[in-house]
Biopython code that builds the backbone (N, CA, C, O; Angstrom):
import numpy as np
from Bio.PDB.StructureBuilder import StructureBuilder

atoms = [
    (1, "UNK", "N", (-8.100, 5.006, 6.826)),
    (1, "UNK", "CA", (-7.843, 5.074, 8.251)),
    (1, "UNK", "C", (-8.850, 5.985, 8.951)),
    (1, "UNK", "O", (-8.862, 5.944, 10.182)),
    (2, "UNK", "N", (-9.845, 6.945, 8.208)),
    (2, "UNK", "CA", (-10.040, 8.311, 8.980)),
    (2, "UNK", "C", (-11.312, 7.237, 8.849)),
    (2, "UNK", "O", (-12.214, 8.021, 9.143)),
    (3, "UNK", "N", (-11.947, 6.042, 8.619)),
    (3, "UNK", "CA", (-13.150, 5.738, 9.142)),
    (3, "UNK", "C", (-12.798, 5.128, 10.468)),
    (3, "UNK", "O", (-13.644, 5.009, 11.355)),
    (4, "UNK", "N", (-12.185, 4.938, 10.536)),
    (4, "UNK", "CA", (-11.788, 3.915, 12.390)),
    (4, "UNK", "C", (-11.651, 4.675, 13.146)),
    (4, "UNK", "O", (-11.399, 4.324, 14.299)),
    (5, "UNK", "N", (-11.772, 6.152, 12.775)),
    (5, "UNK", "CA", (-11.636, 7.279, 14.130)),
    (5, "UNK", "C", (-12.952, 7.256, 15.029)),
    (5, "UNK", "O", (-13.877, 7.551, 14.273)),
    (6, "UNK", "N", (-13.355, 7.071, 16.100)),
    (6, "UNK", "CA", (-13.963, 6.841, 17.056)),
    (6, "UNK", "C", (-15.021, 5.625, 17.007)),
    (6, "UNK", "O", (-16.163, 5.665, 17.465)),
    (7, "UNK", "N", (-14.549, 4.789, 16.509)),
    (7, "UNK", "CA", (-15.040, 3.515, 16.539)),
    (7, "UNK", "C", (-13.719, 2.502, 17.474)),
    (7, "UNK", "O", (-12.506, 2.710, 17.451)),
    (8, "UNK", "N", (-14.507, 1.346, 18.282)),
    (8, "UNK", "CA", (-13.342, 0.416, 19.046)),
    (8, "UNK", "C", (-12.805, -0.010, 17.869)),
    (8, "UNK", "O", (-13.170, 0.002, 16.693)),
    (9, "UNK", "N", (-11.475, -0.537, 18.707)),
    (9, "UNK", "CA", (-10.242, -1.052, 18.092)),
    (9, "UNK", "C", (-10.921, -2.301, 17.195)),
    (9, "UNK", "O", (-10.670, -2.738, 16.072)),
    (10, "UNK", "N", (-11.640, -2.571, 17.951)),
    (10, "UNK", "CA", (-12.472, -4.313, 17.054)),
    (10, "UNK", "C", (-12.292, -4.300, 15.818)),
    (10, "UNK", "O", (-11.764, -5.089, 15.035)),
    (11, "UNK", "N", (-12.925, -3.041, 15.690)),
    (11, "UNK", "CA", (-13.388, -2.885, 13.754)),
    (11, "UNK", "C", (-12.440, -3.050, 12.780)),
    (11, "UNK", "O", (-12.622, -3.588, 11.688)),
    (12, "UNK", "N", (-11.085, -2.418, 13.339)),
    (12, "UNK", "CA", (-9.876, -3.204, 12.424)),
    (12, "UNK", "C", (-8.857, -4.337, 12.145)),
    (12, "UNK", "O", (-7.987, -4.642, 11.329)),
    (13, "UNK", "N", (-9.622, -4.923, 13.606)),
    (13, "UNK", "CA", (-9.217, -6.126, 13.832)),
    (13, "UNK", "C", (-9.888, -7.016, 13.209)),
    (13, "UNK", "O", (-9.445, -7.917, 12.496)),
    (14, "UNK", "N", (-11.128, -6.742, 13.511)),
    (14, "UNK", "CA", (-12.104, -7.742, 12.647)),
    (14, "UNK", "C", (-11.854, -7.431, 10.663)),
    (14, "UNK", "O", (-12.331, -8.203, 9.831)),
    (15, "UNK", "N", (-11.157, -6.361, 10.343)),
    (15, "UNK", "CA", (-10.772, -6.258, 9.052)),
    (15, "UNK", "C", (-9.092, -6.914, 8.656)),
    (15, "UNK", "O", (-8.848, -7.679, 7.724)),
    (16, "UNK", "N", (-8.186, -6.413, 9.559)),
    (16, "UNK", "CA", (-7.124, -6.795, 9.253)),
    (16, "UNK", "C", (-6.241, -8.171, 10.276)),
    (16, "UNK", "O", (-5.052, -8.388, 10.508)),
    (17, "UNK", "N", (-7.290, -8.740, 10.603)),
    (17, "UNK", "CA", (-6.593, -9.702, 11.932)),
    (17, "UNK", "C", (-5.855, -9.245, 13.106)),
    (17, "UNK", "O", (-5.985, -8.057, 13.399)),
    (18, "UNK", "N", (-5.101, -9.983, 13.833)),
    (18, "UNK", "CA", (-4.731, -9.245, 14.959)),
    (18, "UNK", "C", (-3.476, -8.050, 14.368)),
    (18, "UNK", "O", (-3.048, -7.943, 13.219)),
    (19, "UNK", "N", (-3.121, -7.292, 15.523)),
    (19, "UNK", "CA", (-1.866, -6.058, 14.880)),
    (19, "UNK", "C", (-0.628, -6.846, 15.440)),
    (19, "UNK", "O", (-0.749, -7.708, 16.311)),
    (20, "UNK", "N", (0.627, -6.470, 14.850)),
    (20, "UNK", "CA", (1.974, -7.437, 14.818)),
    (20, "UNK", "C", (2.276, -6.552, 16.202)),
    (20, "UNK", "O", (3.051, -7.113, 16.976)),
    (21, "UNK", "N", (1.899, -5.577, 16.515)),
    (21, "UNK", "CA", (2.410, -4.712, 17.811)),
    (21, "UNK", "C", (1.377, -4.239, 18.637)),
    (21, "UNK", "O", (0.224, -4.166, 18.213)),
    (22, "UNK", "N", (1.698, -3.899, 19.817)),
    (22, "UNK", "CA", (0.920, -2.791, 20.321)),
    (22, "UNK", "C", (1.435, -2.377, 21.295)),
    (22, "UNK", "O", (2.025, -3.224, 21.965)),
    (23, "UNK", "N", (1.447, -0.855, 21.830)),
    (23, "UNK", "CA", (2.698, -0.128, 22.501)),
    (23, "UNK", "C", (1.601, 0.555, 23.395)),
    (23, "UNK", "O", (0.609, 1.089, 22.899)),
    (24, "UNK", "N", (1.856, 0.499, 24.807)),
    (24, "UNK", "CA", (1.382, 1.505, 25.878)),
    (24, "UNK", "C", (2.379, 2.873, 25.506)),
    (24, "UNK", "O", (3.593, 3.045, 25.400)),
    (25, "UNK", "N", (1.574, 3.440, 25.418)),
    (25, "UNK", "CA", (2.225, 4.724, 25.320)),
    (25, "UNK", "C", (2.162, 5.757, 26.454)),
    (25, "UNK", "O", (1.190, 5.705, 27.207)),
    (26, "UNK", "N", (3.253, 6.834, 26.677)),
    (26, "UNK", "CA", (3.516, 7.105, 27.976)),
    (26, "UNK", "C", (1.761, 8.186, 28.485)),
    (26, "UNK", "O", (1.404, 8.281, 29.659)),
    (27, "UNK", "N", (1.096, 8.735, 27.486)),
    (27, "UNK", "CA", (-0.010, 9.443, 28.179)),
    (27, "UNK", "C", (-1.196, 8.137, 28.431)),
    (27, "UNK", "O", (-2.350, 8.252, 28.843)),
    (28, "UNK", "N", (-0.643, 7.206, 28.127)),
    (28, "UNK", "CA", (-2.414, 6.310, 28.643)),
    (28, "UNK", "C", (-2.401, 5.996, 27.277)),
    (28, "UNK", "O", (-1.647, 5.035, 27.428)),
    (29, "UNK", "N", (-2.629, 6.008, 25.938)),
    (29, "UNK", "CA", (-2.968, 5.795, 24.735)),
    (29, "UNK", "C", (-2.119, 4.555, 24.429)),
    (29, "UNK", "O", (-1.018, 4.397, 24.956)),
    (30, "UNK", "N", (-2.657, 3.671, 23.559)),
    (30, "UNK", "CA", (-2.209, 2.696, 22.775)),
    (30, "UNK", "C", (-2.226, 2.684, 21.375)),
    (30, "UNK", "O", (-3.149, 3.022, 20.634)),
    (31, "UNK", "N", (-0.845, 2.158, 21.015)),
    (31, "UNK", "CA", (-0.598, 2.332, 19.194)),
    (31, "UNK", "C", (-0.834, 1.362, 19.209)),
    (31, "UNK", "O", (-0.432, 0.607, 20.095)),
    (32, "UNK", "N", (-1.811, 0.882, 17.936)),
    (32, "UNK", "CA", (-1.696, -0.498, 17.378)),
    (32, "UNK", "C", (-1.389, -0.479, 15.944)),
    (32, "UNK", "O", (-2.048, 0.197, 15.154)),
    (33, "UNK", "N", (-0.509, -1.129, 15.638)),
    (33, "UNK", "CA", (0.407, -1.380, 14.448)),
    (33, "UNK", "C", (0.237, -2.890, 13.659)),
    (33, "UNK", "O", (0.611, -3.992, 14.060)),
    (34, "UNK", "N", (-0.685, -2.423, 11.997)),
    (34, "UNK", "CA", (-0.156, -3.736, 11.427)),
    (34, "UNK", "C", (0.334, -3.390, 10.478)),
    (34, "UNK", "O", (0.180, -2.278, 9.974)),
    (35, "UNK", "N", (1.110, -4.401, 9.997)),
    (35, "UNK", "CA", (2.247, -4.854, 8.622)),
    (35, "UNK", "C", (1.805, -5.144, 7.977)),
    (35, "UNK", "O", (1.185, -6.132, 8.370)),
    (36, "UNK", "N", (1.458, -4.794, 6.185)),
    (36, "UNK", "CA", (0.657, -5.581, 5.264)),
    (36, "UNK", "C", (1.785, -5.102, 4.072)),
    (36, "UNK", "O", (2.207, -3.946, 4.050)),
    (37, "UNK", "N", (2.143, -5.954, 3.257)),
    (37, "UNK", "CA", (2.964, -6.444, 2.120)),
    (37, "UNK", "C", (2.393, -6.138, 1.037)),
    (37, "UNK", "O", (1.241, -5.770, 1.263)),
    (38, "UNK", "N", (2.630, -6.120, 0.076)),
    (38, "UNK", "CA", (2.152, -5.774, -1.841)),
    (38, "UNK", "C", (3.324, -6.148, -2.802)),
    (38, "UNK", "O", (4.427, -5.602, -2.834)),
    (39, "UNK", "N", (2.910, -7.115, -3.531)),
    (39, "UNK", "CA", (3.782, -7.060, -4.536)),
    (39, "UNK", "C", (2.737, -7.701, -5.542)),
    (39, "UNK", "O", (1.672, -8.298, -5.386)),
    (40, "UNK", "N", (3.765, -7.190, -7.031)),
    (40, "UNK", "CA", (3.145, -7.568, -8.535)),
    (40, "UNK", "C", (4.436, -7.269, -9.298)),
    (40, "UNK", "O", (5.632, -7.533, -9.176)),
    (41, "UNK", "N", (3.513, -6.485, -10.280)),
    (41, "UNK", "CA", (4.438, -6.152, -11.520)),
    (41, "UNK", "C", (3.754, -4.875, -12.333)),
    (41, "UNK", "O", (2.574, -4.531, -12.266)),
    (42, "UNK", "N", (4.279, -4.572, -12.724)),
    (42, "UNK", "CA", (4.093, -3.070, -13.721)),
    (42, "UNK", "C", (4.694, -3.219, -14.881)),
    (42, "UNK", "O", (5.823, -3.686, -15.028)),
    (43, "UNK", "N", (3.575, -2.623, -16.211)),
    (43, "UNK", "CA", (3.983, -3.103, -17.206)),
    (43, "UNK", "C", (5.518, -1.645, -18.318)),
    (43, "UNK", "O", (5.434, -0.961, -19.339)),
    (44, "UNK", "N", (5.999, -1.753, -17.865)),
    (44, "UNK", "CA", (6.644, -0.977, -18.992)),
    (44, "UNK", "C", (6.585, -1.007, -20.341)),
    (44, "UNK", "O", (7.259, -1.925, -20.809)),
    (45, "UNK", "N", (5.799, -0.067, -21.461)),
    (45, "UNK", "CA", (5.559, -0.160, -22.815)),
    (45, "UNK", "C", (7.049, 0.704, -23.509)),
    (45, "UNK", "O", (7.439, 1.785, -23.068)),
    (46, "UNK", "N", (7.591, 0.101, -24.431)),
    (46, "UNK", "CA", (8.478, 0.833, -25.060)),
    (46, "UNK", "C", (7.990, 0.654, -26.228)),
    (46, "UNK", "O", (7.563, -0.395, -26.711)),
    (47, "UNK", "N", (8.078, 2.129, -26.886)),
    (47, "UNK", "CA", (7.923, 2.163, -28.672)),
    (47, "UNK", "C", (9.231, 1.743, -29.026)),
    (47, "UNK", "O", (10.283, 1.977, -28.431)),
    (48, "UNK", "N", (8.996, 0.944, -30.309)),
    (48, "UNK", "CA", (10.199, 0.538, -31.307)),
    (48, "UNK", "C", (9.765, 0.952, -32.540)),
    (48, "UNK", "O", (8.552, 0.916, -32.743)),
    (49, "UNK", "N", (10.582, 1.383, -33.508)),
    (49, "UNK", "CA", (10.652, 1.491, -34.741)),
    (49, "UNK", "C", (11.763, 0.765, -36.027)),
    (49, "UNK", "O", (12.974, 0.880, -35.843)),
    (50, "UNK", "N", (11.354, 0.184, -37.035)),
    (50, "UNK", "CA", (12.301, 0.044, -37.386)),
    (50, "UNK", "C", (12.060, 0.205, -38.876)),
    (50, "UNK", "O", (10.907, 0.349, -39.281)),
    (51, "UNK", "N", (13.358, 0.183, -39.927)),
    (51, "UNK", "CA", (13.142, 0.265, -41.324)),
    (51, "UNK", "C", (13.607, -0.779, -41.763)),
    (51, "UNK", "O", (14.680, -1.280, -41.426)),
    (52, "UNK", "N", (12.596, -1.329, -42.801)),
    (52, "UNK", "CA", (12.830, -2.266, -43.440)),
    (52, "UNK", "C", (13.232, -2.233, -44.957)),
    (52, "UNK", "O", (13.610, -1.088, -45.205)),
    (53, "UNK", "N", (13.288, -2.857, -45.828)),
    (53, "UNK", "CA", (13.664, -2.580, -47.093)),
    (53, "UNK", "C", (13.092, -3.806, -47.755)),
    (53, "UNK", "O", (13.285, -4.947, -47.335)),
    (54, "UNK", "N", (12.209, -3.428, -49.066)),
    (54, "UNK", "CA", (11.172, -4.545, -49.539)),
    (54, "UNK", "C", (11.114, -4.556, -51.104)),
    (54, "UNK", "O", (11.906, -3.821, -51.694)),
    (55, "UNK", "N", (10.295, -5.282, -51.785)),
    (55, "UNK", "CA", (9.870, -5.047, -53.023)),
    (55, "UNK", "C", (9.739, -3.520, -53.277)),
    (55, "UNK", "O", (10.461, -3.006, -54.132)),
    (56, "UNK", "N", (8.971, -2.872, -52.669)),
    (56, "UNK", "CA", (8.277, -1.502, -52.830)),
    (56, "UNK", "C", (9.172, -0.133, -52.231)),
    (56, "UNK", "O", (8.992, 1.074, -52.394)),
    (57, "UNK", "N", (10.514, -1.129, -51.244)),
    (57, "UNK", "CA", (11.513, 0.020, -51.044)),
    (57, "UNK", "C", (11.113, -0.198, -49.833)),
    (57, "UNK", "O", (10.432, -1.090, -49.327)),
    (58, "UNK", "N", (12.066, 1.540, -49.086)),
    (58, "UNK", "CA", (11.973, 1.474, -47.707)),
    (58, "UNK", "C", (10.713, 1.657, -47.048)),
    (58, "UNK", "O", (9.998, 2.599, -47.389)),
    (59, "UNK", "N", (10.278, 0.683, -45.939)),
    (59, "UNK", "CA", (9.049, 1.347, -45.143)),
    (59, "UNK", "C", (9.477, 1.157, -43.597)),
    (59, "UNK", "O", (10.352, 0.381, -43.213)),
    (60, "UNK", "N", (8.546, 2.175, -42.621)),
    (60, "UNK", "CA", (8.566, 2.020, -41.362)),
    (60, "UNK", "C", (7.796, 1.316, -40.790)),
    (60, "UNK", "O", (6.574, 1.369, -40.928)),
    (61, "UNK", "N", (8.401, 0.564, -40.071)),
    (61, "UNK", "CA", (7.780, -0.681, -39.348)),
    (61, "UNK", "C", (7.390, 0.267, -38.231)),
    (61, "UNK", "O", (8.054, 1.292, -38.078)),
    (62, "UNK", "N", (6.206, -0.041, -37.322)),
    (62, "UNK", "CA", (6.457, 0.999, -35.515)),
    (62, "UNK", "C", (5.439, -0.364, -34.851)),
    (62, "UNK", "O", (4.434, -0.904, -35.314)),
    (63, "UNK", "N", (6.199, -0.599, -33.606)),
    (63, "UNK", "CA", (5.789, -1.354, -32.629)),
    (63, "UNK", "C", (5.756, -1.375, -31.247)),
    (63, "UNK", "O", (6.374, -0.371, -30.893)),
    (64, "UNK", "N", (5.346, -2.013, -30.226)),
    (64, "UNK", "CA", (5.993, -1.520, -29.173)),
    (64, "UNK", "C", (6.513, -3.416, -28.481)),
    (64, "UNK", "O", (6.564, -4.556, -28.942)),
    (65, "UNK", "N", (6.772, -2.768, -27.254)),
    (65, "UNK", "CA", (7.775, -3.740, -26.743)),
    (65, "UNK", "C", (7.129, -3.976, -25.113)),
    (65, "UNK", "O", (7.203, -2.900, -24.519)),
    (66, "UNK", "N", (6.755, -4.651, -24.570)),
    (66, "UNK", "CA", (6.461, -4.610, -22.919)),
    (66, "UNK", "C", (6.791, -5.642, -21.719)),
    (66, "UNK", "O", (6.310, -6.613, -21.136)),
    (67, "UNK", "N", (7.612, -5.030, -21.727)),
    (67, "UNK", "CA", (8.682, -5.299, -19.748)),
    (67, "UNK", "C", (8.077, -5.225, -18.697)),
    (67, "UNK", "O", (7.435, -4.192, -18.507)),
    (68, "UNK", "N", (8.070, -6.047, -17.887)),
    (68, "UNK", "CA", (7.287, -6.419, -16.919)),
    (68, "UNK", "C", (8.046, -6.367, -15.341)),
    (68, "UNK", "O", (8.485, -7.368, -14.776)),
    (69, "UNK", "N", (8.081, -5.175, -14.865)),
    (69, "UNK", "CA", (8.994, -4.827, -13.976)),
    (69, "UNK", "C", (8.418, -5.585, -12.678)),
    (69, "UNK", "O", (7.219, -5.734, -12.445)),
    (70, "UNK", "N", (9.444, -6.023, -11.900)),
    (70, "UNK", "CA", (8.904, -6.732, -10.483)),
    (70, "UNK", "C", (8.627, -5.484, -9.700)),
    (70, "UNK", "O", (8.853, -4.366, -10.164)),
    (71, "UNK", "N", (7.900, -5.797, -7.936)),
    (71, "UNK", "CA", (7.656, -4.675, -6.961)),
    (71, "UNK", "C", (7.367, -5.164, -5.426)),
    (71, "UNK", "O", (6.554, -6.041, -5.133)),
    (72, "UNK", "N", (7.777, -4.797, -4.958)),
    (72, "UNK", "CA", (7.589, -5.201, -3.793)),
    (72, "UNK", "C", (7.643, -3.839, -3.111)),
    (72, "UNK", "O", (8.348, -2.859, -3.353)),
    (73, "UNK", "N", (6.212, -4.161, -1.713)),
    (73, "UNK", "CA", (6.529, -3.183, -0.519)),
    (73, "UNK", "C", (6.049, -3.658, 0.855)),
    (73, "UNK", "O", (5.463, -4.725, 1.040)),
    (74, "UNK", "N", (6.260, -3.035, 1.511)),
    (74, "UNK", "CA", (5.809, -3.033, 2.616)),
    (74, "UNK", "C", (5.525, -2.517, 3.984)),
    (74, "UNK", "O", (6.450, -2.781, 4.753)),
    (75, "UNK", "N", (4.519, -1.851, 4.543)),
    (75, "UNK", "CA", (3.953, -0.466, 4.666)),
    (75, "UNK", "C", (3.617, -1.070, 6.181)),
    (75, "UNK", "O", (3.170, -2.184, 6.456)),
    (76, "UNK", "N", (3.907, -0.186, 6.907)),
    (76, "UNK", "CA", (3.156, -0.634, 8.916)),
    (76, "UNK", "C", (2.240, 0.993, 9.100)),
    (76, "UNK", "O", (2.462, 2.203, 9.061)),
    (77, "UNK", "N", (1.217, 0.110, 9.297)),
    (77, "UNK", "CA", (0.054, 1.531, 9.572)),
    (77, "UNK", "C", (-0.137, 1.115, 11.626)),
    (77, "UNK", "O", (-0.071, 0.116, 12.342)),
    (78, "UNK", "N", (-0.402, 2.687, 11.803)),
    (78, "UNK", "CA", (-0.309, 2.564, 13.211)),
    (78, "UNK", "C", (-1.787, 3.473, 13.439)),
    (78, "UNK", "O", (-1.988, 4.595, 12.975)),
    (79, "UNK", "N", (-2.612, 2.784, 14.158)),
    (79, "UNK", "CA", (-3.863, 3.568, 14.805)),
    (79, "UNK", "C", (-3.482, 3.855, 16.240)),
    (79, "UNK", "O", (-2.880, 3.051, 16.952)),
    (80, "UNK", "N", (-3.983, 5.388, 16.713)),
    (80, "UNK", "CA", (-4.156, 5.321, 18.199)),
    (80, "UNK", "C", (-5.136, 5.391, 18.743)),
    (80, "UNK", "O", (-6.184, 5.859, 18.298)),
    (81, "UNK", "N", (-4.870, 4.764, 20.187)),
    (81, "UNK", "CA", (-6.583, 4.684, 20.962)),
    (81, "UNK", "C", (-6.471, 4.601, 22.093)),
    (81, "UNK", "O", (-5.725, 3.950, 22.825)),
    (82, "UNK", "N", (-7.652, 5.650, 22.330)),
    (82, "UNK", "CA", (-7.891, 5.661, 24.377)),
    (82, "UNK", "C", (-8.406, 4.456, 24.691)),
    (82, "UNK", "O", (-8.711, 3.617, 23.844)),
    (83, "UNK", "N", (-8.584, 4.241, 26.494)),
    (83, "UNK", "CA", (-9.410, 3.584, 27.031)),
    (83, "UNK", "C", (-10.901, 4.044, 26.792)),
    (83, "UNK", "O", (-11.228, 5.192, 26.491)),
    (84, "UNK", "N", (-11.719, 3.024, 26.963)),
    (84, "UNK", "CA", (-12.889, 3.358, 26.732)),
    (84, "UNK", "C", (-13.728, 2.186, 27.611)),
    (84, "UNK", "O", (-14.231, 1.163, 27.144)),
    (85, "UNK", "N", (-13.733, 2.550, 28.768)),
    (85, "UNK", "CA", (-14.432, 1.222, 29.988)),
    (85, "UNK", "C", (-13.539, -0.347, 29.259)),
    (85, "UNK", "O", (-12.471, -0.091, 28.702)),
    (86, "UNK", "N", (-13.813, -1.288, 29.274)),
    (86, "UNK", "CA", (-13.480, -2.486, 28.719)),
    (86, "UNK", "C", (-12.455, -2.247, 27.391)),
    (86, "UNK", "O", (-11.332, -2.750, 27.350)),
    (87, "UNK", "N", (-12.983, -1.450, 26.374)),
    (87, "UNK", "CA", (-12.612, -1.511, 24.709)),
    (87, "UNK", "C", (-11.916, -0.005, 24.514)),
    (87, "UNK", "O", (-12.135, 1.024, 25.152)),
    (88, "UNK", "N", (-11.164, -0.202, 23.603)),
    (88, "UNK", "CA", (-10.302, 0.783, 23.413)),
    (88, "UNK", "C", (-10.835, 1.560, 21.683)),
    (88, "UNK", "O", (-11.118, 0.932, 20.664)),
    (89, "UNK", "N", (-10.822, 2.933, 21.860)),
    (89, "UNK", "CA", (-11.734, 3.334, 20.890)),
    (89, "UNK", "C", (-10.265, 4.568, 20.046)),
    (89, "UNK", "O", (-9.381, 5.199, 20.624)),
    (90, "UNK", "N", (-10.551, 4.483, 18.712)),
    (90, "UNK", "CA", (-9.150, 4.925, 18.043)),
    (90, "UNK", "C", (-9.704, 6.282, 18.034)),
    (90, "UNK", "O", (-10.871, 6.673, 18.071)),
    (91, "UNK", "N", (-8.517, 6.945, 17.971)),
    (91, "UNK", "CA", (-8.583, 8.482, 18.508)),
    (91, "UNK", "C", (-7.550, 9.103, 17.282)),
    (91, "UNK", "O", (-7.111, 10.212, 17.588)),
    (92, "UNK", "N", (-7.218, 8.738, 16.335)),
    (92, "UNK", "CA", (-6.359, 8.684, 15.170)),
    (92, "UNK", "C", (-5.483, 7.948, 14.630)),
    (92, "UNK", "O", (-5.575, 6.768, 14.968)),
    (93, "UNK", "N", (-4.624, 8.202, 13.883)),
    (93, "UNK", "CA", (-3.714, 7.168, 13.021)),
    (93, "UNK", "C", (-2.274, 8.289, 12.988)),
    (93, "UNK", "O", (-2.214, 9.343, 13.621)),
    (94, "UNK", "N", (-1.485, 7.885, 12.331)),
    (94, "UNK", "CA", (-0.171, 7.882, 11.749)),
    (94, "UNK", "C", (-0.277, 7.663, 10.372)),
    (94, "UNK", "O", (-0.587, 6.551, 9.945)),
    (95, "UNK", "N", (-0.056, 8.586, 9.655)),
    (95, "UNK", "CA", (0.241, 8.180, 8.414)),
    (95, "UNK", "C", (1.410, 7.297, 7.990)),
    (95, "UNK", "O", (2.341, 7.307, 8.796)),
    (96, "UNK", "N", (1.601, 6.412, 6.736)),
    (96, "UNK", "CA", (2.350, 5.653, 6.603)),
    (96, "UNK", "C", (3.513, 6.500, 5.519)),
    (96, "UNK", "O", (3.299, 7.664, 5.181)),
    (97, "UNK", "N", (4.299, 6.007, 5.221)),
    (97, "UNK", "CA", (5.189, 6.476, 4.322)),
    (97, "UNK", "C", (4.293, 6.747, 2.802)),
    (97, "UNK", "O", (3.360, 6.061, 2.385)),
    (98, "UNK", "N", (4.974, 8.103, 2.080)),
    (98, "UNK", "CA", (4.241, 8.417, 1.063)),
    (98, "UNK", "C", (4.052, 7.194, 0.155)),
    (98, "UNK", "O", (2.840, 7.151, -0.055)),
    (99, "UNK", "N", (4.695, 6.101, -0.536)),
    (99, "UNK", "CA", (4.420, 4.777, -1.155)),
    (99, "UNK", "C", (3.284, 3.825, -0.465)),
    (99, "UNK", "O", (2.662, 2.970, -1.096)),
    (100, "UNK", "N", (3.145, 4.038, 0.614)),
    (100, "UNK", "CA", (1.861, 3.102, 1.175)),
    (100, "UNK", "C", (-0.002, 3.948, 1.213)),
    (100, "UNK", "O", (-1.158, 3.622, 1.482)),
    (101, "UNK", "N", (0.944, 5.412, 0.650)),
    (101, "UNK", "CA", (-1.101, 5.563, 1.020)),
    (101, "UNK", "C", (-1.724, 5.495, 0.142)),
    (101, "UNK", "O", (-2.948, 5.572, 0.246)),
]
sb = StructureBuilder()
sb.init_structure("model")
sb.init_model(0)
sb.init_chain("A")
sb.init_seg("    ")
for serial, (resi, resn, name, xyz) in enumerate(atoms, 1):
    if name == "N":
        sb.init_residue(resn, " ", resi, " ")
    sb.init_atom(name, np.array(xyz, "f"), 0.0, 1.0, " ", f" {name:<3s}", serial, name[0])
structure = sb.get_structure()
């Protein structure tokens, strides 16, 4: 976010398409807000062990095991920005919730 600070609004538009919002705000400034989604999976490894019993007697088997956890999120980043003649130039951001940065 801290590269879009005094550059026009364009530049993140032209990166992230248009914003799902945008709010006049009461000093003159405008928030622009987009929504972007993430999901996958994460692998969970579990060790297993086990004993077996053979020709040669007892031995330890060791293995592991891996679970594939689902994830989903979804994070709204908000830039702000003055007027600037015609184009509106970002003057900072909002951080998003600690899981989105």
């Amino acid at each position: 976010m801290d590269s879009y600070v005094g550059k026009s609004i364009s530049e993140p538009v032209l990166d992230y398409g248009p914003p799902m919002n945008v709010l006049d705000l009461p000093d003159g400034s405008r928030a622009y807000q987009w929504k972007m989604s993430d999901s996958g999976a994460v692998p969970i490894v579990t060790p297993t062990t086990s004993t077996v019993y053979g020709p040669a007697g007892l031995a330890t088997v060791s293995g592991s095991q891996t679970n594939w956890v689902p994830y989903s999120k979804t994070c709204v980043y908000t830039l702000l920005a003055k007027p600037n003649g015609k184009d509106w130039v970002v003057t900072g951001y909002r951080k998003p919730t600690f899981n989105c940065e």
